[in-house]
C-alpha positions as CSV (number, residue, x, y, z in Angstrom):
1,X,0.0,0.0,0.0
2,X,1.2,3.2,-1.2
3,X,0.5,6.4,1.3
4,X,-1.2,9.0,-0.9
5,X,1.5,11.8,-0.5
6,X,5.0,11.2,-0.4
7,X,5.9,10.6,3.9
8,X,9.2,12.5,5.3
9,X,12.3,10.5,5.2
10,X,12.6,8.0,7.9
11,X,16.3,8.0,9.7
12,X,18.5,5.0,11.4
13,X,16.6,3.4,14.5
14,X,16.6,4.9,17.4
15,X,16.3,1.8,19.4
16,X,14.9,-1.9,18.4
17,X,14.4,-3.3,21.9
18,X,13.8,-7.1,23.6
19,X,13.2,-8.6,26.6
20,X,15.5,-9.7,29.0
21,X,15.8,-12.2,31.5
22,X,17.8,-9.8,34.2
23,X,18.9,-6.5,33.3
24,X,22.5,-7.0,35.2
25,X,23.3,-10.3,33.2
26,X,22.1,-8.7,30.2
27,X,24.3,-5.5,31.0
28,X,26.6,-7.7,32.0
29,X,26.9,-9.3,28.2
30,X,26.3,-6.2,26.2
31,X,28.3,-3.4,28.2
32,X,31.0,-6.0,30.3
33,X,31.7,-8.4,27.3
34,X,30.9,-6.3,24.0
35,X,31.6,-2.9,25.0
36,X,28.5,-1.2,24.5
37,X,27.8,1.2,26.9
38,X,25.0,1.6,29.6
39,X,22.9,5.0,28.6
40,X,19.9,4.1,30.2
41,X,18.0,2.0,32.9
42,X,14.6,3.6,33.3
43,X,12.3,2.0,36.0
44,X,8.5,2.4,35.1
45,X,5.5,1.7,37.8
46,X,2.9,1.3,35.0
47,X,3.0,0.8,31.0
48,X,3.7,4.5,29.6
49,X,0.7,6.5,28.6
50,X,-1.7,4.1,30.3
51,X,-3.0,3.6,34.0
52,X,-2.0,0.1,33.6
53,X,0.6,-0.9,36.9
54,X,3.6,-2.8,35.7
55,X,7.1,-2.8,37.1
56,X,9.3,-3.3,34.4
57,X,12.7,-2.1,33.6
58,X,14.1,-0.6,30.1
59,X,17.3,-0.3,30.0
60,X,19.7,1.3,26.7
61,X,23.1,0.3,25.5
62,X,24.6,2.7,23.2
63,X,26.1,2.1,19.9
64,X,28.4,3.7,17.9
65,X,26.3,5.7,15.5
66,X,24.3,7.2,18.6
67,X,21.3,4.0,18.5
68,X,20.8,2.1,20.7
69,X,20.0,-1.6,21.9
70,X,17.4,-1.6,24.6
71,X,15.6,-4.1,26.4
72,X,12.5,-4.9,29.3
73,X,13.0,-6.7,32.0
74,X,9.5,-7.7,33.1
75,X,9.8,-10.0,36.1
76,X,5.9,-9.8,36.2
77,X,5.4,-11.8,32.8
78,X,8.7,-13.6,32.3
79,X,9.2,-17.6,31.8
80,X,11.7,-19.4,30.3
81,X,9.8,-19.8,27.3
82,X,10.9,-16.0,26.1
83,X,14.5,-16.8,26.5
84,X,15.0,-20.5,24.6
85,X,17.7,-19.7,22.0
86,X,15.6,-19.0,18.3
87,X,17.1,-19.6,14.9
88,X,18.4,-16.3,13.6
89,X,15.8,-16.8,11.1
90,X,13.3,-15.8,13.8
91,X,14.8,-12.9,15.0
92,X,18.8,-12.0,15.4
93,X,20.5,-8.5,16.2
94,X,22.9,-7.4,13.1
95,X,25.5,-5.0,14.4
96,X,28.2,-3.9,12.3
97,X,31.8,-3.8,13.0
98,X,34.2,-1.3,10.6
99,X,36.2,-4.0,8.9
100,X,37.5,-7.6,8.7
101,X,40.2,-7.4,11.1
102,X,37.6,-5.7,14.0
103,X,34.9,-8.5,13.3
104,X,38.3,-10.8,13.8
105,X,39.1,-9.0,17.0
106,X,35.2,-9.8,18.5
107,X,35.7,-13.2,17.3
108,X,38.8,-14.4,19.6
109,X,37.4,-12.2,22.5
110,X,34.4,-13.9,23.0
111,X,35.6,-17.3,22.2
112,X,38.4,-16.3,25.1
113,X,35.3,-15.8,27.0
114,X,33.5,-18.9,26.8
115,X,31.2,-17.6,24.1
116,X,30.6,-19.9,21.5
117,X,30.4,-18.0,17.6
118,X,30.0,-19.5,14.6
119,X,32.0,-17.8,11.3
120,X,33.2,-15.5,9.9
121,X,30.9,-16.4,7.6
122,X,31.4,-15.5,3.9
123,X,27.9,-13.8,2.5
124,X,29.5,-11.8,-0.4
125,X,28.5,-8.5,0.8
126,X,29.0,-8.9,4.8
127,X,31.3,-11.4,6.5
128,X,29.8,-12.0,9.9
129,X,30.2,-14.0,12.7
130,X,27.1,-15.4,15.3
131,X,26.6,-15.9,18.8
132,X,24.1,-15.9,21.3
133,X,23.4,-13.6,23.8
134,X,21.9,-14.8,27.8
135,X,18.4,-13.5,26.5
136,X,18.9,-16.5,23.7
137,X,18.9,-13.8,21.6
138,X,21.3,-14.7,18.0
139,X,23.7,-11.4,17.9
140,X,25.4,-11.0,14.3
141,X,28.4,-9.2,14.2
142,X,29.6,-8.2,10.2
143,X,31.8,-6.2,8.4
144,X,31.1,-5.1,5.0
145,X,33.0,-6.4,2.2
146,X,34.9,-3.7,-0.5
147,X,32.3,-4.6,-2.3
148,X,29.2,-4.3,-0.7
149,X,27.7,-0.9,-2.0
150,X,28.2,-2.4,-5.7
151,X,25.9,-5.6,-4.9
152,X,23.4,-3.9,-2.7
153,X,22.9,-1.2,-5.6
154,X,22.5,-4.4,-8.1
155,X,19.9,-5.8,-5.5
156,X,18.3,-3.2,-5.5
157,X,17.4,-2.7,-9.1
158,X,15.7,-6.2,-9.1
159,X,14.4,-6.6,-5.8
160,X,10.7,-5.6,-6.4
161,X,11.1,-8.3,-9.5
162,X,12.7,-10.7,-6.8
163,X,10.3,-10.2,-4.2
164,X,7.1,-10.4,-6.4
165,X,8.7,-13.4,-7.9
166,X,9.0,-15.2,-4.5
167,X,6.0,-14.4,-3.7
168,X,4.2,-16.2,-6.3
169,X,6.4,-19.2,-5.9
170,X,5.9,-20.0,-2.5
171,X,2.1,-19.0,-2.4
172,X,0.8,-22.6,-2.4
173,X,3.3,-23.8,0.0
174,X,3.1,-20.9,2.4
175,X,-1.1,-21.2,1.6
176,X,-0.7,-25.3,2.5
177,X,0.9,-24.5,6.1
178,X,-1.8,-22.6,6.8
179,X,-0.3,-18.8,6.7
180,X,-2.3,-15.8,5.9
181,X,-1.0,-13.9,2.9
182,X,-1.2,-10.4,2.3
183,X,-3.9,-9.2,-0.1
């Protein structure tokens, strides 16, 4: 769907934020182990803009580019189930490193940590390496290949063509498992 007059410009995130299981383990991880510092821990009493009570916690790492990588910690609601370990498929956090040799560096710090990481993995425009965070969060760390402006500029020329072409090829099997397609 189109809007009917052209929208200002969105900018970079601000924030994309998650739950947590505890807000010091997950500081803990993100400012203690990856660097990120700790720009906000805001306690809330009930669910902004609302007269709903809930204690919960949302706490702010900063990254580089002045975003940030938030989270809740809502004891009231918690349970294991929101922290199994998903397939990055499902959800993962992409943060970029400035080259090769810094995505190397985050490699053989967390594996000197205990942290287990997968890659660097070869993707032709990013290499990128995997782990997971205590949340069972997937966190992607990637560096852009020399020639990653050249192949996202191809992709982009064809990726309504690409898109609208998936979308027709998985209809039936996407239809057969029962999902709802868009109109």
């Amino acid at each position: 769907m189109q809007p009917t007059r052209p929208l200002p410009p969105l900018g970079n995130f601000h924030h994309v934020a998650f739950r947590c299981r505890d807000a010091q383990e997950t500081r803990r991880f993100y400012e203690g182990l990856l660097g990120l510092p700790m720009a906000a821990g805001l306690a809330f009493d009930e669910v902004s803009g609302t007269d709903t009570r809930l204690r919960y916690l949302h706490v702010f790492f900063a990254l580089g580019d002045g975003n940030y990588l938030a989270f809740f910690d809502v004891p009231d609601s918690a349970t294991e189930e929101h922290f199994k370990p998903r397939s990055g498929f499902n959800r993962h956090i992409a943060i970029e490193a400035p080259d090769l040799a810094a995505l190397q560096t985050y490699k053989q710090h967390l594996e000197s940590q205990g942290v287990a990481c997968q890659g660097p993995l070869d993707h032709g425009f990013v290499h990128s390496i995997y782990f997971y965070d205590p949340n069972g969060i997937q966190v992607e760390i990637t560096a852009r290949t020399a020639q990653h402006d050249a192949i996202m500029a191809e992709e982009q020329i064809k990726a309504d063509a690409d898109v609208n072409a998936w979308t027709r090829d998985t209809a039936e099997q996407k239809h057969a498992r029962g999902l709802r397609l868009a109109a």
